[in-house]
N, C-alpha and C positions, 0 to 999 in steps of 0.2 A: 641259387644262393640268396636268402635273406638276409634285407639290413635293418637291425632295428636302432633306430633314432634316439639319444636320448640327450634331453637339456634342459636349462632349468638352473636356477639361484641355488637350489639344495644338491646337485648330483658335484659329484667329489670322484676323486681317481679311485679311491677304495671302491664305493658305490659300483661304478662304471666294472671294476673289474671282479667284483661281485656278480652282478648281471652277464659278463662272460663267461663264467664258469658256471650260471646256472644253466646257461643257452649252449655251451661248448660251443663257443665262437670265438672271434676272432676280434682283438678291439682295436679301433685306429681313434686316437684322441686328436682333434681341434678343440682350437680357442675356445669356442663356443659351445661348441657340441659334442657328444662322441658318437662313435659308431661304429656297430656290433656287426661282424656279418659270421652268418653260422646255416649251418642246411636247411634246419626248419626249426620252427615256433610254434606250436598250440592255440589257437584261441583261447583256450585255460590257461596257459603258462603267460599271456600277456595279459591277459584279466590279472591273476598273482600279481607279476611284475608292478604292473599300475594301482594294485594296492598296498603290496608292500613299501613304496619308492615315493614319496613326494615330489617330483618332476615326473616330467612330458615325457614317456616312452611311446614311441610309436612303431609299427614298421611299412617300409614303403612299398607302394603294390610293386610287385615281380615286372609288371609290364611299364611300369614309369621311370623315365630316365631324366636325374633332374635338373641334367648337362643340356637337355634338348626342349628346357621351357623355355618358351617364346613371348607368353601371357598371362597374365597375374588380374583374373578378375574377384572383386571383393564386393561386399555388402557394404553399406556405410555404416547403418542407425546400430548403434553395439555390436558393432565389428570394428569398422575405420576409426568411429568416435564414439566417444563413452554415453552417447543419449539416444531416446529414442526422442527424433526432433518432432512426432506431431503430440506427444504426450508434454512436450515441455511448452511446444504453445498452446497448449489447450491449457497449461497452469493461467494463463492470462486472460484465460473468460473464466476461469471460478470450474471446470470439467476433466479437471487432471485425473482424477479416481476415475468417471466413467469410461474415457480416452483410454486410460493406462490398462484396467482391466480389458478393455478388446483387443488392444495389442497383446498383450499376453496367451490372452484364449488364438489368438492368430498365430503367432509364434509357436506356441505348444500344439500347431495345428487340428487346431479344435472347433474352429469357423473360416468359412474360403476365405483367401486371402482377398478379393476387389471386395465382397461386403461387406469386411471388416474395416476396409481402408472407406468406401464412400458411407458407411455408419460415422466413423470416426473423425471426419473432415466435413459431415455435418452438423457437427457438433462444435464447430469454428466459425460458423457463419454471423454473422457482424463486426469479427473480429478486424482491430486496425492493421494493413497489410506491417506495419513498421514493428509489431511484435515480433513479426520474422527475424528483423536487424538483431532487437536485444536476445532474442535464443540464438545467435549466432554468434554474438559479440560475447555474451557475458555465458553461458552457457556449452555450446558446444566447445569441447575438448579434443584433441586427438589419443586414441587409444594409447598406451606406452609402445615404444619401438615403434610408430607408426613411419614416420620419418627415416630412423634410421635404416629399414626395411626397406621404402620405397627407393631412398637414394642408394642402395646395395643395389639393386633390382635394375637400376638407370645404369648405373656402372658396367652390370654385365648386358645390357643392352635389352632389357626385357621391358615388354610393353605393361601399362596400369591400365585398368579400367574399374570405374566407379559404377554398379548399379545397385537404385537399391529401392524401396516401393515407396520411399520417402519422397522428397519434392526436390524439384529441378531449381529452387531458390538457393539450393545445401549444396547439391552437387555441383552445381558451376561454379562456384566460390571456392570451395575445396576443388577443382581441377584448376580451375590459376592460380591458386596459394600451393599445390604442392605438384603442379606439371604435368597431370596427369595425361590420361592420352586421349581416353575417351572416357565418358559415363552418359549413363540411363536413368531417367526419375521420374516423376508424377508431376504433372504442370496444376498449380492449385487457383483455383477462379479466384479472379479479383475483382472489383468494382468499385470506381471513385476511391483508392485506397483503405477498401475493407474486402475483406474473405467474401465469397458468395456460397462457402457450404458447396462447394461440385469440384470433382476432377476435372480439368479440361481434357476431349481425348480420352484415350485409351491406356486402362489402368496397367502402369507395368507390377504386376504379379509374378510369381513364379514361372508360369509359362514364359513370358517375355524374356523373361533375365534367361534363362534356356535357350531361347531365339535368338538371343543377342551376343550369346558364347559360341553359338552358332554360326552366326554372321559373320562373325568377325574374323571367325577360324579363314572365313571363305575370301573376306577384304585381305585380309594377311598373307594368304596362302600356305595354310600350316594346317595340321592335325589338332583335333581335340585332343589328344595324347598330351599334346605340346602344352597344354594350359592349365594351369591350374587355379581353384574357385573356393573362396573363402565365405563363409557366413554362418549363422548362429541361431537361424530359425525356420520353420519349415517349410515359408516359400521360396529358401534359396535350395532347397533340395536337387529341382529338378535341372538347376545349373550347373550343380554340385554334380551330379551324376555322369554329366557330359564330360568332365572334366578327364584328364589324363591324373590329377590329384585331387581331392575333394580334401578341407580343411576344416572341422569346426573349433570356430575361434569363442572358447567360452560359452559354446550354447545348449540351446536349451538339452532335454537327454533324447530325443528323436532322433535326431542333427549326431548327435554323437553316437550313435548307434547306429547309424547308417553310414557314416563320412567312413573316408579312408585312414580318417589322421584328426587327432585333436590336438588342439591346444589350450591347456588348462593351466598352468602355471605360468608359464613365460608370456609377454606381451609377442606385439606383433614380430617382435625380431625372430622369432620362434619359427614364422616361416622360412627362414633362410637356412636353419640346421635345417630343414624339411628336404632342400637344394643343396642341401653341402655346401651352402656357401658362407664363407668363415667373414669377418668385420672384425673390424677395432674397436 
């Protein structure tokens, strides 16, 4: 049996019950979300779907059950929060175009992820450690439904993890501001209170965020089935694939073509229709 997922500010009971009689399924409505379950779907009939419909149709893999996630690992930098934080402090030495364009060629996987990050973080070197504070204060955001995601997520007793190829400055701050359980990040050289242009250590890239959904599975004592991995560009891939769900949250078209499940209209609450699991 297939279920296909659908939510989103535009899907309506007509809508919903439209999409059943094109699938000859079955629909069960929540608050949030609905959901279709019918024998089979097309990879053409859900290409259709998602172009006829302005909301998030998705459908869930056959082998994932979303009663039995355990783990919720995410990306941060345009996943968690609306920036990508080494581009908005490179605004502060006058390098946001050069920064901004490598991250992108990164994300569209179009240069390895470590030499685009230690290109990129060379290009920070003089900078005063204390521009960190202002892209953090006045700059970083949380994405929509960030919150109300996470605390759904605490309620049913599921663990959060933060990785992301960004800096351990972002992510420890965002794991005591919103509880998180664990996170992964890039530790950025300092000196006398200015940048030194180096990662310190070993760059977590794609691979690592893969190793560390790994890990974790084994600290936990649970299945990769049991987890599910959210992110928006191409070095969260290889985490994504491990996952028992894979999520792309607004990303690039790689990422969506590979993931299990997108999210393009709804904010982060969007992953909880993903879990059937319903909020206020």
């Amino acid at each position: 049996m297939i279920k296909l997922v659908l939510q989103g500010l535009a899907l309506t009971a007509d809508t919903a019950n439209e999409i059943t009689d094109r699938v000859q399924g079955v629909l069960q409505n929540n608050h949030r979300f609905s959901i279709i379950k019918s024998q089979s779907i097309t990879a053409l009939q859900l290409q259709l779907l998602r172009t006829d419909y302005n909301f998030d149709i998705n459908v869930l893999p056959m082998d994932f059950d979303p009663m039995a996630t355990q783990l919720l690992i995410t990306d941060m930098d345009s996943t968690l929060i609306n920036i990508e934080c080494v581009d908005e402090i490179a605004d502060f030495i006058n390098v946001k175009p050069q920064v901004a364009a490598i991250t992108e060629a990164a994300m569209r996987g179009e240069i390895d992820f470590e030499t685009s990050l230690r290109q990129r973080v060379s290009l920070l070197k003089g900078l005063e450690v204390s521009a960190l504070d202002r892209v953090y204060e006045e700059r970083l955001r949380l994405n929509p439904g960030a919150e109300i995601m996470l605390n759904r997520l605490k309620q049913q007793g599921i663990k959060t993890a933060l990785v992301s190829g960004g800096f351990t400055f972002f992510t420890e701050r965002l794991k005591k501001r919103l509880d998180l359980d664990f996170t992964m990040a890039n530790v950025l050289g300092e000196h006398n209170g200015f940048l030194t242009g180096e990662v310190v250590g070993d760059v977590c890239g794609a691979k690592a965020k893969a190793d560390f959904l790994l890990k974790h599975c084994g600290l936990l004592n649970i299945s990769p089935s049991n987890v599910v991995a959210m992110g928006d560009g191409a070095n969260d891939l290889l985490m994504m694939n491990e996952a028992g769900l894979s999520i792309a949250y607004h990303a690039k078209p790689t990422v969506q073509e590979q993931a299990a499940s997108a999210l393009n209209y709804c904010g982060l609450e969007g992953v909880l229709g993903l879990l059937q699991l319903d909020f206020d």
